[in-house]
C-alpha positions, 0 to 999 in steps of 0.5 A, spaced: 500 500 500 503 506 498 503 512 503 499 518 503 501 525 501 497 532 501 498 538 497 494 544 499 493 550 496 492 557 499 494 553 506 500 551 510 502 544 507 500 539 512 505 533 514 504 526 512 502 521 517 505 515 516 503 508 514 503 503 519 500 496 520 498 497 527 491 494 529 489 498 535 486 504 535 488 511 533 491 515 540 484 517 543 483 522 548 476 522 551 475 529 554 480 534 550 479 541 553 481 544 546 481 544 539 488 544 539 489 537 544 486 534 539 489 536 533 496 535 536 493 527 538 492 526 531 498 529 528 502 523 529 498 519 530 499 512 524 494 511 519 490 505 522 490 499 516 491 492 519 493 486 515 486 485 513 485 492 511 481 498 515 476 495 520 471 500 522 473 505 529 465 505 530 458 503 527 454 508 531 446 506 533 441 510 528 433 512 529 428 513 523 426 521 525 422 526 520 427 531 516 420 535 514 416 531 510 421 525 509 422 520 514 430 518 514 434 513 518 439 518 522 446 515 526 448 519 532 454 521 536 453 520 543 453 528 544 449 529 538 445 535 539 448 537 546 448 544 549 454 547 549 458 542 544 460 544 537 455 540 532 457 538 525 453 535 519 455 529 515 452 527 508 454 522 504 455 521 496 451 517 491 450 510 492 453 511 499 450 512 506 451 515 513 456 509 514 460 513 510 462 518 515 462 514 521 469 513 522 470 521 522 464 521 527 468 517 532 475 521 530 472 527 531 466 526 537 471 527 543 469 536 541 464 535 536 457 531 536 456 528 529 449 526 525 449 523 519 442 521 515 442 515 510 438 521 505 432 519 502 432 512 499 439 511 501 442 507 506 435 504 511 431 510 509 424 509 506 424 512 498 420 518 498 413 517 497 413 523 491 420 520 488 423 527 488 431 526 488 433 534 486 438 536 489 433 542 492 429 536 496 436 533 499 437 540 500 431 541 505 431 534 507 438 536 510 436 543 512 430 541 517 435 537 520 440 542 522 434 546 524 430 541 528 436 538 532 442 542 531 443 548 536 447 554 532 451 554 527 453 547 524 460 544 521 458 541 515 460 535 511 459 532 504 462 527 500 461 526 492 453 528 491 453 530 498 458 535 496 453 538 491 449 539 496 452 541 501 455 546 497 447 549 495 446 549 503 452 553 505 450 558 498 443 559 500 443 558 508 449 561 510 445 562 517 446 554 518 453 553 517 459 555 520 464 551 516 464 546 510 468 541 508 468 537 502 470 531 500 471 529 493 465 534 492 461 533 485 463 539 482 461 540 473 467 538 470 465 537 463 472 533 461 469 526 459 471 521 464 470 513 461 469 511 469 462 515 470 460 514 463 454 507 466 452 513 471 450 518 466 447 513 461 442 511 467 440 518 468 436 517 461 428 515 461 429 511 456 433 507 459 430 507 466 427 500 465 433 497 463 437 500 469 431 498 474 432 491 470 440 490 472 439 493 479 434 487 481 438 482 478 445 484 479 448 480 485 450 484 492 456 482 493 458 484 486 455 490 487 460 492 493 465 490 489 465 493 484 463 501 487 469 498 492 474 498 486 471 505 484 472 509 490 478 506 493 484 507 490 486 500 495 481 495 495 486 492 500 484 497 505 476 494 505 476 490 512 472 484 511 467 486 516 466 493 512 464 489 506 459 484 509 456 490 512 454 494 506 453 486 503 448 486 507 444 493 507 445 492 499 442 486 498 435 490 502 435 496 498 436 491 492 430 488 494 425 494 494 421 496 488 423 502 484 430 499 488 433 503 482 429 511 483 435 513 488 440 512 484 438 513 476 434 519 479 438 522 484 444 522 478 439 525 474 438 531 479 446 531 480 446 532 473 442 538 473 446 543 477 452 542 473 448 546 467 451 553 466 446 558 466 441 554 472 440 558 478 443 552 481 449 551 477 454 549 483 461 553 481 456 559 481 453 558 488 460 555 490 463 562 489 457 564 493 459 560 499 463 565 504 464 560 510 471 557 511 472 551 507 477 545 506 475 541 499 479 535 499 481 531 493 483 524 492 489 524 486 486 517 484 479 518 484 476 515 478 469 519 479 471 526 481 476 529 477 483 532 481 484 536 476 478 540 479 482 543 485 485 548 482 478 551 480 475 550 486 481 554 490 479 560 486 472 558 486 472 558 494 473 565 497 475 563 504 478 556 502 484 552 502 484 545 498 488 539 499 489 533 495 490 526 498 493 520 495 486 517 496 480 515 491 473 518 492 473 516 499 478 519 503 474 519 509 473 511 509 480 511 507 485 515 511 480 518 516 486 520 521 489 525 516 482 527 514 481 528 521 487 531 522 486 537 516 479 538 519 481 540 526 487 544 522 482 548 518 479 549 525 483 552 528 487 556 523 480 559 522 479 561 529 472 557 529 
């Protein structure tokens, strides 16, 4: 397995924590006083991937609760929505789910409560009854969460589609956010990619039965590993456990009727804001965005374009951009420097 590198631009250059292949878990301090202890905890800390590649840090307990009109499966810190603790939000990418952001969760749980939603039609919660997969009704789905159940301004977090539409609610509710950071956000990048060329065919009508047909007949588990093989620049540092686990929730959402709405439509609404000219075009509403930002790429990534960086760090007025030798996952991939780079941006930012 190679080591992780970072570039970053517009920011201090971060140093490169080093492989190793220790099973414990990463230094853990339980109550910190300062953003800084923990920064400081993390900077030294060893990328923690095993012999059989990188076993989860914690699976967080989840609840149905309401997020406006829609019924969502959340996961929760233990010090989510509590007064006086600093609280983020995390939304996961197309096909993904709240589990994506676990690892991060527990990294950062010791100074921030974390919620993460399994988005509608994602992950365990129920499809939404009126189909709609636009960014906008992901968007408020996410807004009446933080509304609901946060306190204050919130941190927030967004990987692949979970990027665009994070980016739409720090433009639009700049009231609702305190900082944003990205990973591998879906941004328009109009290069072709041949990697992505079956999502976007998918987005047509015309081919919504043959999608919905491949979908209820393909296997879970060649399912896994495929999205595996396109978002993880390693696939050796999939642990065993993580992959029966998404075998498992996979194999339940393939069973549903319309198992293919979430993603054929999601991908379909994703597509929409990456027309110039829209309202909802994402460039125009990341040059909106005034919060601090860390966008973080993976050098690897076979969906979202690296390339893209560089754009986005004239896009982003108050940002900083890195890139990592990762995929399209990097906070499944090396959660410990993500971490380390979030609570950096921090406390630069004096946040």
């Amino acid at each position: 397995m190679a080591a992780n590198s970072a570039t970053t631009t517009r920011a201090t250059k971060a140093s490169t924590s080093s492989r190793s292949s220790r099973k414990d878990a990463p230094p853990r301090v339980e109550k910190p006083e300062t953003l800084e202890h923990l920064l400081a905890t993390y900077r030294n800390a060893p990328d923690q991937v095993g012999e059989h590649g990188h076993a989860p840090l914690h699976e967080y307990d989840g609840k149905f609760v309401e997020a406006g009109q829609r019924m969502v499966f959340l996961r929760s810190t233990p010090n989510a929505g509590q007064s006086g603790v600093r609280q983020a939000v995390f939304v996961h990418g197309l096909g993904g789910s709240a589990r994506n952001w676990t690892d991060l969760m527990y990294l950062l749980s010791p100074v921030v409560g974390g919620i993460a939603p399994d988005l509608p039609g994602f992950g365990r919660s129920p499809l939404p009854k009126d189909r709609d997969y636009s960014q906008a009704a992901h968007a408020q789905s996410v807004i009446r969460l933080i509304e609901d159940r946060c306190d204050g301004p919130i941190d927030l977090f967004g990987n692949s589609m979970g990027g665009a539409i994070s980016v739409r609610i720090a433009a639009l509710r700049p009231d609702l956010v305190r900082s944003l950071v990205l990973v591998a956000p879906a941004l328009p990048d109009f290069r072709p990619r041949l990697s992505v060329a079956p999502l976007v065919a998918m987005t047509a009508p015309v081919l919504a039965d043959i999608t919905s047909r491949v979908i209820k007949s393909e296997d879970a588990e060649a399912t896994v590993d495929r999205m595996h093989n396109l978002c993880f620049l390693d696939t050796a540092r999939v642990h065993p456990q993580r992959r029966e686990i998404q075998i498992e929730e996979t194999r339940w959402r393939m069973s549903r009727e319309n198992a293919a709405d979430p993603l054929r439509l999601s991908a379909r609404g994703l597509g929409q804001a990456f027309l110039p000219g829209r309202p909802d075009y994402l460039w125009s509403l990341a040059e909106q965005v005034e919060c601090p930002t860390l966008a973080i790429f993976g050098s690897h990534d076979k969906l979202v374009d690296p390339r893209l960086a560089t754009r986005a760090a004239r896009s982003f007025s108050n940002g900083r951009v890195t890139t990592l030798k990762t995929g399209h996952v990097a906070q499944m991939e090396d959660p410990v420097k993500v971490a380390q780079l979030v609570l950096q941006m921090w406390v630069e930012s004096h946040i």
